[in-house]
C-alpha positions, 0 to 999 in steps of 0.5 A: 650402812655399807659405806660412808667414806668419801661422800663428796666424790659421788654426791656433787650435784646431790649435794648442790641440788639435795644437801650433803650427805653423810655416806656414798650408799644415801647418794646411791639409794637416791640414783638407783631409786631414780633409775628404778623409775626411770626404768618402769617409764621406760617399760610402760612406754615401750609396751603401748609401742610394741604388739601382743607376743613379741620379742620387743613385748617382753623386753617392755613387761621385763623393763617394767619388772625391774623398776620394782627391785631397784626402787625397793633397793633405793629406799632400803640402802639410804637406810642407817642399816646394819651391813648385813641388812644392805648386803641382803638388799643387794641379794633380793635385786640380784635374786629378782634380776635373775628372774626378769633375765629368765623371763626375758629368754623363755617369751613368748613361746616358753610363757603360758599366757594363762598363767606365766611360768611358776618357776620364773615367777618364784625367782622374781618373788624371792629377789622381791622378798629378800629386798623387802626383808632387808628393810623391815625385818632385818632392822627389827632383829638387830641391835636397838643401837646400830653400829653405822649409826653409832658411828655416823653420829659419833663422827658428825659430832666429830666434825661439829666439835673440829667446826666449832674449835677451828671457828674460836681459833679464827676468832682468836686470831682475829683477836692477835690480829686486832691487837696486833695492830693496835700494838703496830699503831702504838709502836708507830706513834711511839716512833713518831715522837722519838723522832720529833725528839731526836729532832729537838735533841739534835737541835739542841745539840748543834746549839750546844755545839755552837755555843761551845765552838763559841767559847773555845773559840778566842779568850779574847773579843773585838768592841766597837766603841766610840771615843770622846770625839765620836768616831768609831773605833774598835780594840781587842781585849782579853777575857782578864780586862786587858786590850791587847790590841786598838785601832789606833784610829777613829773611822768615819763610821760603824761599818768601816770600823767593823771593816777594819776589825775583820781585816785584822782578824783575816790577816794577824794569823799569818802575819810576819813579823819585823823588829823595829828599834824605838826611836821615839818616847816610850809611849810609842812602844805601845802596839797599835794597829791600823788596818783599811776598811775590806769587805766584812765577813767574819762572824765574831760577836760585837760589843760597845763596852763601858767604863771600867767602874760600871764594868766592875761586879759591884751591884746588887739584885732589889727585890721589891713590891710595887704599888700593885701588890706584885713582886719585881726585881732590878739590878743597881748598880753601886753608882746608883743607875738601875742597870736592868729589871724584871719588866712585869711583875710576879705573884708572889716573892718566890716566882720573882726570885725563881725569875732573878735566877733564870737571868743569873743562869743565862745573862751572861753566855747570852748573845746579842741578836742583831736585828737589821733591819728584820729576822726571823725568830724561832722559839717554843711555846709554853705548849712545848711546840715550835713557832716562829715570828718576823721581827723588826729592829723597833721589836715589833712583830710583823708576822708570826706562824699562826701555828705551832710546829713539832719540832724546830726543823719543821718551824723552819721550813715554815719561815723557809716557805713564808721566805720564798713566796711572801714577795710574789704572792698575790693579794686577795680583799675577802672583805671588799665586795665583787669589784672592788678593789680590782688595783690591789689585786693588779699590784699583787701580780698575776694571782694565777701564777703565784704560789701563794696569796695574802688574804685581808679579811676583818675578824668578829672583833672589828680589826683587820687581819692577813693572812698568807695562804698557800696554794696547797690551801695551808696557811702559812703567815699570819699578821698575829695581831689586829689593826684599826684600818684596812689601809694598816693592814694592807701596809704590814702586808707591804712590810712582810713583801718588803722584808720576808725575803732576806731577813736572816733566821736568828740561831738563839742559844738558852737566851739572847738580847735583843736591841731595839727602837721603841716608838719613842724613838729611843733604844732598849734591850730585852733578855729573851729565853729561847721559849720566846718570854721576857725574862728581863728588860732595859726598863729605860729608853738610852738616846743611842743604840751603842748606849743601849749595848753599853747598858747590856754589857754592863748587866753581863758583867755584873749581873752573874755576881751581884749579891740579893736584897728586898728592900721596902 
């Protein structure tokens, strides 16, 4: 062909209306066959419009005559054409033009009408010739394989191989995209755990910390206590046994004793001091201190403390199988009192004493909860998740979260929310058909300002349930257990109202006790792990709540040494 470069320039509204066209000389073909019809229109119409022998006449037989050349040219350049058959083609309709621009000068008066000008005629028929040669013969003379066809062909499959390869490049990185994000996603998750760890290494950190700033903290520790006449009293002993400190006197009660005890601890650091002569007999040159009841404020454990004998490290761990087949343990001590045991049995010999270990391992840097007469604690699962629970000093649980959380940060705005909308949430009956009830609503308070309401609702199992459920539709509090009446559970709801609001959140190192009333009215201890399971219990019920903490005191100071022994 003639050209091939730069097609889209020429070939815009061919290429829309036609297709796209592989060289500039098939767009060129395509107008100048349009141009050649459009001339011999042109001819013909003008000829019906002008008189015999005229000027105008042989404009209209000379528009005519052009139509031929230009449409033969159209169709011989849109040919896959070698140049020289091109080149030819232009030359016949250069040839032929000539001779319709001769004709043109010499009408009508140098035109025999019989038999035209055989000159001008021959010029015409030549141009005619040349183009009609350029697209017949010329093909047939040159190469089977043209060059410009060659070439055209080679450059489409060019082009189709550049589609082809610039198509599997998209699809690849369509691939890397894919992947990408698949990584992007991984990588989020993988961030999402590290900082629910780092929240739990946190956690445990600071309650790392707390138990080591309780440690260094003093080598010696106040007890509460209640002499032979059964007033309280408090003294300080040191970590070797020896009182290094006493009230001097009895109080009236508990709280004024530990009033006094907090006086002591505010005011010994900066106390002067004033030498006094002895003037009395000997024994009243023992130190004793008597301070007034102030308002409490420090935070030092309290402890009732045994006698020296059932302080001492002379007990044993039993381990034994019950009359159900199933392993326990207790701690004797060498007066004979069962000063603590297992609390359930085991499977086997082996998990029994796994259990003996883990109390061995925690008993005595365990800390006493003090529960009064509610608080909130937090603990994990066996699921490894985090949940928390509202307890009551007689070791009932009143509400529990209903869900487990990702870390203990998360439990804690959990009871935080429980905290702030138990005592104004509303009271919602979903067993109670429409129009009953309309008095617990009325005492829950105006439903469309709380931010929360207590849903009372009887499950599959017959038992009535609450629920409390934000305003957000999350629900925040469940009761944990079922009740036998309606009016039941409406009076744990009352409870939680009650005693949601300022119950305080227990801070619980590896394990705790707990001190409670049972419901026959007699006070236990248990040894709870962080995880929320029992690892050791009271296993007897004590007549007052300071027996209770001299029983703990006593399964502290002998449990960590005490030796191991199965008996039948």
């Amino acid at each position: 062909m003639a050209s091939d470069s730069n097609p889209d320039q020429s070939g815009g509204l061919y290429e829309r209306r036609i297709g796209t066209p592989t060289t500039t000389d098939e767009v060129n073909g395509y107008w100048l066959f349009g141009f050649g019809v459009l001339l011999g229109l042109a001819g013909v119409v003008l000829f019906f419009l002008t008189a015999p022998e005229t000027t105008t006449r042989g404009i209209a037989y000379a528009l005519a005559a052009l139509a031929p050349p230009f449409v033969m040219l159209g169709a011989v350049i849109r040919f896959p054409l070698r140049r020289a058959g091109t080149y030819l083609g232009y030359l016949g309709t250069a040839v032929s033009v000539l001779g319709v621009v001769w004709f043109v000068n010499i009408f009508p008066d140098g035109w025999f009408t019989a038999s035209g000008d055989p000159a001008v005629i021959t010029v015409y028929g030549v141009g005619l010739l040349l183009i009609g040669l350029a697209g017949t013969v010329v093909p047939l003379l040159s190469d089977p394989v043209y060059e410009d066809y060659e070439r055209m062909q080679g450059e489409a499959a060019a082009a189709a191989a550049e589609r082809d390869e610039t198509s599997a490049e998209l699809e690849a990185a369509r691939e890397d995209l894919s992947a990408t994000e698949d990584e992007l996603a991984a990588t989020r998750e993988q961030l999402a755990a590290a900082e629910e760890r780092a929240d739990e290494l946190d956690d445990e950190a600071a309650a790392a910390r707390a138990e080591a700033a309780s440690l260094r903290e003093s080598k010696a520790r106040f007890e509460l206590f209640e002499d032979v006449s059964g007033k309280p009293r408090w003294r300080l002993r040191h970590r070797n046994g020896n009182v290094i400190a006493t009230s001097g006197q009895g109080y009236s009660s508990r709280g004024k004793a530990h009033q006094g005890l907090h006086s002591v601890r505010r005011n010994a650091r900066g106390a002067g001091l004033l030498r006094i002569e002895p003037e009395a007999e000997e024994e009243e040159a023992a130190v004793a201190v008597d301070a007034g009841p102030e308002p409490e404020d420090a935070s030092s454990p309290e402890v009732a403390v045994p006698t020296a004998a059932e302080t001492s490290t002379d007990a044993t761990f039993e381990l034994f199988e019950d009359a159900a087949e199933e392993w326990r343990w207790r701690l004797r001590h060498d007066t004979g009192n069962v000063v603590g045991d297992s609390g359930e049995g085991y499977a086997s010999k082996s998990n029994a004493k796994r259990a003996l270990a883990r109390v061995r391992e925690h008993v005595a840097a365990a800390d006493y909860l003090r529960i009064d007469p509610t608080a909130f604690e937090v603990f994990r699962d066996a699921g490894g998740q985090w949940r928390w629970r509202l307890i009551h000093e007689n070791g009932n649980v009143l509400a529990d979260s209903g869900e487990g959380y990702s870390s203990r940060s998360k439990a804690r705005q959990g009871l935080d929310s429980v905290r702030s909308n138990a005592a104004g949430a509303a009271f919602d009956d979903l067993d109670a058909a429409a129009g009953d009830d309309a008095s617990d609503a009325e005492s829950a308070g105006d439903v469309g300002g709380a931010n929360a309401t207590f849903e009372l609702y009887e499950d599959a199992g017959g038992e009535y349930r609450w629920r409390l459920r934000h305003r957000n539709g999350n629900v925040i509090a469940d009761s944990g257990e079922g009740y036998a009446s309606k009016s039941g559970a409406k009076d744990a709801i009352g409870r939680v109202r009650d005693y949601a609001p300022d119950a305080d959140v227990l801070e619980v190192g590896n394990a705790a006790f707990e001190i409670y009333e049972d419901a026959a009215e007699e006070w236990r201890w248990r040894l709870r792990h962080r995880n929320g399971n029992i690892i050791a219990d009271s296993g007897e019920g004590y007549a007052s709540r300071s027996n209770a903490v001299e029983a703990v005191t006593r399964v502290k100071a002998t449990a960590p040494g005490a030796g191991e022994e199965t008996v039948a």
